[in-house]
N, C-alpha and C positions, 0 to 999 in steps of 0.2 A: 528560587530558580524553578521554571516550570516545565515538562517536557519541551519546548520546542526550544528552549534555551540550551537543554541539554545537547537535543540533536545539532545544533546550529555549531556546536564545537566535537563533536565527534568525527574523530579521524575514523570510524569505522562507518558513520552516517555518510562522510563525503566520498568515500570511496563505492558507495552504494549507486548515490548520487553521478557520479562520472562513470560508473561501467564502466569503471577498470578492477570489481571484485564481482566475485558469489553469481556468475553465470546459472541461470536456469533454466533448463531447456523444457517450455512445455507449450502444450498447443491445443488451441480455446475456438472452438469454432471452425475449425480449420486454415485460422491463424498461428503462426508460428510465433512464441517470442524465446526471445535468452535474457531477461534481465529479472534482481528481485525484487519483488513487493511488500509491502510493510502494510498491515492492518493497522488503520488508527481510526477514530471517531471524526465527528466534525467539526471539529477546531480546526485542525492542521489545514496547513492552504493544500490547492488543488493540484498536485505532483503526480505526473506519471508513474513514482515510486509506490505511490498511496493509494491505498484500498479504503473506500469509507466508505461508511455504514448507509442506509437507506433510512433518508429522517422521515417517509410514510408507506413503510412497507403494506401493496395492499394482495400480494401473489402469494399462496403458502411457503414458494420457494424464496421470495423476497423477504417474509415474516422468519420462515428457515435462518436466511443468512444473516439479518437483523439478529437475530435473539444469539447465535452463535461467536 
């Protein structure tokens, strides 16, 4: 079984997923948002839940958030 196997049956994944848990109020750009984000790499498909990585970071701040 491999993560996205895992998530796929997580009653704490799908309540993440329907925003109906874990509100978070923060504001990027001087966009507002309230939902949570998940860091993962680049397997996982393309979800507004998901944070993934940059596969050719070429900005120190892009190489920053790559390597972290």
């Amino acid at each position: 079984m491999n993560d996205l196997n895992v998530l796929d049956r997580s009653p704490f994944f799908r309540r993440i997923l329907s925003s109906g848990w874990c509100r978070v109020k923060t504001t990027i750009n001087g966009n507002d948002y309230d939902s949570a984000y998940v860091l993962v790499d680049n397997i996982y498909p393309e979800l507004t839940v998901f944070v993934r990585g940059i596969k050719h970071p070429g900005s120190p701040q892009a190489k920053l958030f790559s390597q972290m």
